[in-house]
C-alpha positions, -999 to +999 in steps of 0.1 A: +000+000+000+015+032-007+025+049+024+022+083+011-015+082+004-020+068+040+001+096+054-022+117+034-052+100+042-050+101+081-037+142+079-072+146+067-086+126+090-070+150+121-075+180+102-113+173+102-114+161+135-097+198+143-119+214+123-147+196+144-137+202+174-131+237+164-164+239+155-177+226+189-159+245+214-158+282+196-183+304+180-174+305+140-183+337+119-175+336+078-185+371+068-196+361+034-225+347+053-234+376+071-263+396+067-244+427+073-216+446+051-183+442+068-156+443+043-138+478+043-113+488+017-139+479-012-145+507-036-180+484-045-200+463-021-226+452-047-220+434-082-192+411-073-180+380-087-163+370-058-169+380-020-133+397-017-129+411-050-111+444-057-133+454-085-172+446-096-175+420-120-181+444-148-145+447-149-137+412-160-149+427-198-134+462-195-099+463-181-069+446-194-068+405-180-034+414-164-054+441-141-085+415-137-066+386-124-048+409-098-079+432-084-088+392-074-060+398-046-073+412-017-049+439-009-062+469+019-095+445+023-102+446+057-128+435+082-136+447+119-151+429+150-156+429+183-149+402+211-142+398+249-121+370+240-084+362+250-082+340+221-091+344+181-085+320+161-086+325+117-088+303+091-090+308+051-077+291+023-064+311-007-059+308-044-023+313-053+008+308-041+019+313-007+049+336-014+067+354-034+103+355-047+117+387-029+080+389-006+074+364+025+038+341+029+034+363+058+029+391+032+020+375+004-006+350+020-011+359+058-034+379+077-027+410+103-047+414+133-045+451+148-068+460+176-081+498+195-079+502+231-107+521+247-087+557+241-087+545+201-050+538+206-037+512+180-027+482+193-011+446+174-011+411+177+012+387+171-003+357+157+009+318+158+006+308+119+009+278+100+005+280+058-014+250+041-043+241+020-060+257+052-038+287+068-042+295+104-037+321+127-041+317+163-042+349+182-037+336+218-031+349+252-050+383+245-059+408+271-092+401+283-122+431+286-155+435+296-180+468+290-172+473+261-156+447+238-126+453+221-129+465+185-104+445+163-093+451+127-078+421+106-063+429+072-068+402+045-038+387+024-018+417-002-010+395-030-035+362-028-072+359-033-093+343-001-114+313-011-130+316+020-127+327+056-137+316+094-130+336+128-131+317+161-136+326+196-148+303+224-183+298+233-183+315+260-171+349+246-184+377+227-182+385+193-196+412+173-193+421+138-190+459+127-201+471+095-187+498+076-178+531+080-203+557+065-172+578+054-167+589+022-126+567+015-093+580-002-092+556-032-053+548-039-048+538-077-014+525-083+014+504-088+034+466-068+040+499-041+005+503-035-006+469-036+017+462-003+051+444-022+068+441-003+054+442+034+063+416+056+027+414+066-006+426+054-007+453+078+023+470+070+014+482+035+014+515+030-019+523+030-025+501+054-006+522+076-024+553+066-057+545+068-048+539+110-028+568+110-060+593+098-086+564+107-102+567+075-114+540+050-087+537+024-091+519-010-062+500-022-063+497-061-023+492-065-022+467-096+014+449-094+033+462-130-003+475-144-011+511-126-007+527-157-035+556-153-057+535-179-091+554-189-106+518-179-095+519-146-100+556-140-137+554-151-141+528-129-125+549-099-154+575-110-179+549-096-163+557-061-176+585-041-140+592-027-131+620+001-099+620-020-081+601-053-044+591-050-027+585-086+005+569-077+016+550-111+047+567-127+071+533-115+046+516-146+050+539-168+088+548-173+092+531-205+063+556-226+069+587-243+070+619-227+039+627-249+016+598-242+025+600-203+019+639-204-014+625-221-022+599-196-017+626-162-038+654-179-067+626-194-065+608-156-076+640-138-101+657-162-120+625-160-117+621-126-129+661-121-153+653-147-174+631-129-165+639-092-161+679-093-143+692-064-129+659-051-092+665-045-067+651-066-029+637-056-004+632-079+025+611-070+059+614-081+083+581-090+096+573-055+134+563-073+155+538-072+176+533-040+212+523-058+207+547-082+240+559-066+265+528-082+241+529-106+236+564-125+215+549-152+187+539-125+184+582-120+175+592-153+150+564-156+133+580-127+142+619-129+127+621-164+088+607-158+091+631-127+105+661-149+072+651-173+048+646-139+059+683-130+053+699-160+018+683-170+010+694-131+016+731-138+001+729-171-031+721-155-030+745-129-027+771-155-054+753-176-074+766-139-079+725-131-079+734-091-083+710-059-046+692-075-017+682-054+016+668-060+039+644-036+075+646-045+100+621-049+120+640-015+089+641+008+085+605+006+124+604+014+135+568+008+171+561+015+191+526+004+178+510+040+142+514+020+137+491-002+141+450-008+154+451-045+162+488-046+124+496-062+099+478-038+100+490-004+108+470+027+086+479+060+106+510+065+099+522+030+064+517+036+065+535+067+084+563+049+054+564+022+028+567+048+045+595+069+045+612+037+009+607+028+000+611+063+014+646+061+006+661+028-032+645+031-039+662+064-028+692+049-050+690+014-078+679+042-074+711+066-068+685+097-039+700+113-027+684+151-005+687+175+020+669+197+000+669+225-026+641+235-056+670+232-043+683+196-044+645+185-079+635+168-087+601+182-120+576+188-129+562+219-147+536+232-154+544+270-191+543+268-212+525+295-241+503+281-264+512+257-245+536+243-222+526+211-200+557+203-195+547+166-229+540+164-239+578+177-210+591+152-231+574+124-264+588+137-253+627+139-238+619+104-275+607+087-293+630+106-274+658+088-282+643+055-315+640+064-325+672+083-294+692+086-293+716+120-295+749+123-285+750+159-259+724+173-248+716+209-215+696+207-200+685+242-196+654+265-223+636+286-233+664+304-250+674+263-253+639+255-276+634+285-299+666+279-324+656+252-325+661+215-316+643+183-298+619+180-323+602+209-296+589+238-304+560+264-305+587+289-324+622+291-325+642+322-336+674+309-361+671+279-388+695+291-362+724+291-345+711+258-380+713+245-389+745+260-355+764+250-341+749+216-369+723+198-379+749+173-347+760+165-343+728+146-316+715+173-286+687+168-273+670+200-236+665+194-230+653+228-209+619+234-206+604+269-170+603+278-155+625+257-126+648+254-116+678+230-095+650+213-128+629+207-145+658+196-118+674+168-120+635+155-156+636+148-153+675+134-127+662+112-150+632+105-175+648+091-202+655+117-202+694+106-196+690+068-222+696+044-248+716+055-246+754+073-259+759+108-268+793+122-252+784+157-230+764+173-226+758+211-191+743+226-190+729+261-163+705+264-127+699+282-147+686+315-133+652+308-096+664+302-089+676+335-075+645+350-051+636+317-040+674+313-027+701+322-040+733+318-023+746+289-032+719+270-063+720+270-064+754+262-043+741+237-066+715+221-094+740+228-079+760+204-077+733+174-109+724+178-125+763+176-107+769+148-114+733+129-150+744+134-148+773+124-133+766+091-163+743+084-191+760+095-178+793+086-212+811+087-223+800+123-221+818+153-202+802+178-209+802+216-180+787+235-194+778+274-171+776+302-167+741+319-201+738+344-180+733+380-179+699+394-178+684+431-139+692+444-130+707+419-147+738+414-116+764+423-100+743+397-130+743+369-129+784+374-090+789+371-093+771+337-128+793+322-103+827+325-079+807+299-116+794+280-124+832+277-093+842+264-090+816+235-125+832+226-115+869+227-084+854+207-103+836+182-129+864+183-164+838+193-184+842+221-179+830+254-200+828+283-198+808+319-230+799+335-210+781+366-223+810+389-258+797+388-250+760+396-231+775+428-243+773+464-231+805+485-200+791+494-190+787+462-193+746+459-213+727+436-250+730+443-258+695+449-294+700+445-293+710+408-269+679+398-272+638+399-241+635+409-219+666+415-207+671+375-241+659+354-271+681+363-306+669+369-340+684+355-335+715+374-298+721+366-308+718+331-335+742+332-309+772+343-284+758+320-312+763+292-324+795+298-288+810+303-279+794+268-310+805+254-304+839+265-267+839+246-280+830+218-310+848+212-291+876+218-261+873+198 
């Protein structure tokens, strides 16, 4: 009998039996059976031939076959979840081979599992992995949490296609998927760079690392040898209601004319302004070749498409194409440690590409921050039950689609827990918010547990883009005062006023000093003189209504608050009319 096919015959045997006892100990979730959307980094969600697919189906007749077989590669495709668990286990099988020539199966073939604490800071896991017909990955030995979950992300394989795909936790755990963001992504079009080649691990691509370090949905359409700014593949990228398009292709194109890629640059951005006016626009310049120092050739083959990028870049500004940008070659800055083969880059080459993006996208996006903790937009996920901050995010954004505000309150718990739209699990002062602010067609843009950090993440979000309120009222900074000093939350105070104003540049804005909270009220009133001069500075109104929450002595009137910092019924009702007074008023 031949021994191989035993061999063979009892590893399927075990493997089953794991798979079996897999299945009976742990809860198992394939998203392709889900009910739910959960796949970010997909320019389509509809139309597809394949669950993980890069492009619709469509494309199979329209784009070149090369392009075809490698949007089938699942590179920037991400999912998120959250669990309780200290374990996760994942299993897929994919289509091609496991790795590359000059690119590891950890790269090539694996999966990356990143995760958020509850202060949104990004956090990785190192995963146990084996590579066979089925691939594994255990994640073991995880941090357990309760109230809330943590929210994981897991980045699917760069340069493979997934046949299909199964998370495990144990029974006993929880596990919830979460479906997409509602933001509008930056879709990359490019070339092997883009795609990830060659990142040790999915995670590590370049846009992989950008989309954590803005935490916003980012498209990866890097086509290995075939980003050639194609008409195809640009009218496709028209499908794709994008916050912002990335054309990063001149490594595929250094062997055309100067003519045809003048052509190509010009053609790529009138059809992308064409059918998505006002979107901005990067161009990209050739990143080089790293020993283009013993080699001199390798300059020129560069220097010139950049020379021709350039030029077709100033010719459409003065054509009056606006809302274009251009990276260069030196802000991307890649030295000879950068690269594998002297043209893809290694993991600090792909660091050096998102630094660069990072930078020059926050820029073309007006989100400037700081090096402090408040100037740093960030999420959370601090929220007690029945309250889902990501959720509320969502709400405030459809709301403003639907029935945009004319008056907004933005602020921590002490708004959340008031009354208004978006409806919260808690309201404690409903008849005044009725009585003061219901018919001035009123937005609660209050989140529990939040600091100025949270809040300049959601303004730079999107929760005050496209619409025009009449006012705006700021409270917030309570939440701050045990993480800061106070400079810098004067500091973050700052960014935030003025990131509002730049986007609701018609409102009025009334800027309220912190309400004063048990112990701390000497404290609470130190800090409003420095609330009161980044006003005056910034030239919006401020007013403190901490007087009337006072008792004679100057200490938090117990009577008007649940619990010494949220007010009851009655706090609210003075807190309204004093507000109401501002503004009707100003």
């Amino acid at each position: 009998m031949n021994h191989k096919l035993i061999y063979l015959s009892v590893f399927l045997l075990l493997s089953q039996l794991s798979f079996a006892q897999d299945k009976a100990k742990y809860k198992v979730w394939n998203p392709s059976n889900d009910t739910i959307n959960v796949l970010e980094g997909q320019g389509w969600t509809k139309n597809l031939k394949d669950y993980y697919d890069r492009l619709p189906s469509k494309a199979e007749g329209i784009v070149r076959p090369e392009v075809w077989k490698l949007s089938k590669n699942n590179a920037g495709v991400n999912l998120r979840f959250r669990t309780n668990s200290n374990e996760i286990i994942v299993k897929y099988a994919v289509k091609g081979n496991l790795q590359l020539s000059h690119m590891p199966a950890t790269g090539v073939s694996g999966v990356d599992l990143y995760a958020k604490d509850r202060d949104g800071r990004w956090l990785w896991s190192a995963g146990a992995f084996s590579f066979g017909d089925t691939i594994t990955y255990r994640f073991n030995n995880l941090e357990q949490v309760n109230n809330p979950d943590r929210e994981y992300t897991l980045y699917l394989p760069l340069y493979n296609a997934v046949k299909w795909l199964e998370i495990y936790v144990p029974n006993e755990k929880s596990f919830t998927p979460v479906p997409l963001h509602q933001e509008k992504p930056i879709v990359v079009y490019g070339t092997s760079i883009a795609q990830g080649a060659c990142a040790t691990r999915p995670g590590l691509a370049w846009t992989s690392i950008l989309q954590r370090k803005l935490d916003q949905p980012v498209i990866n359409l890097g086509f290995s040898g075939n980003g050639r700014l194609e008409k195809e593949v640009v009218d496709l990228l028209t499908e794709i209601d994008a916050k912002l398009y990335v054309l990063d292709c001149l490594p595929n194109l250094i062997s055309i004319s100067k003519e045809d890629l003048t052509s190509r640059i010009e053609a790529s951005v009138l059809q992308l302004q064409a059918k998505r006016p006002g979107v901005p626009i990067l161009l990209t310049e050739h990143d080089g070749y790293t020993d283009e120092l013993i080699s001199p050739k390798r300059k020129t083959d560069y220097d010139n498409p950049n020379i021709t990028l350039n030029e077709a870049f100033k010719q459409l500004k003065t054509k009056g194409i606006k809302n274009i940008y251009l990276l260069s070659k030196n802000e991307i800055g890649h030295d000879i440690e950068s690269t594998v083969d002297g043209v893809h880059p290694n993991d600090i080459g792909m660091m050096n590409y998102a630094n660069a993006y990072e930078k020059i996208i926050k820029k073309i996006l007006n989100q400037p921050e700081g090096n402090i903790s408040t100037t740093k937009p960030t999420t959370q996920y601090r929220e007690l039950p029945g309250y889902d901050w990501e959720k509320r995010h969502n709400q405030v954004l459809n709301h403003n689609k639907t029935n945009p505000p004319k008056l907004i309150f933005i602020g921590n718990s002490i708004t959340h827990f008031w009354s208004g739209e978006p409806l919260a699990h808690v309201a404690r002062g409903t008849e005044s918010w009725n009585k003061y602010f219901k018919d001035r067609n009123p937005l609660n843009m209050g989140f529990g547990w939040d600091r100025i950090e949270n809040v300049l993440w959601r303004v730079y979000h999107g929760e005050l883009d496209g619409f025009s309120a009449k006012q705006i009222v700021l409270m917030i900074g309570t939440n701050n005062l045990q993480f800061n000093t106070d400079d810098e939350i004067a500091e973050g105070l700052t960014v935030l006023i003025t990131a509002i104003k730049v986007r609701q540049p018609g409102a009025k804005i009334l800027v309220l000093g912190l309400l004063p909270r048990r112990e701390m009220e000497a404290g609470v009133a130190k800090l409003n003189l420095l609330y009161a001069k980044i006003a005056l500075n910034l030239k919006v109104q401020y007013a403190d209504a901490g007087s009337l929450l006072l008792n004679t002595k100057k200490k938090v009137n117990e009577a008007l608050f649940t619990d010494g910092l949220h007010p009851n019924a009655q706090g609210y009702e003075k807190l309204g009319a004093f507000i109401n007074k501002q503004i009707t008023n100003n």
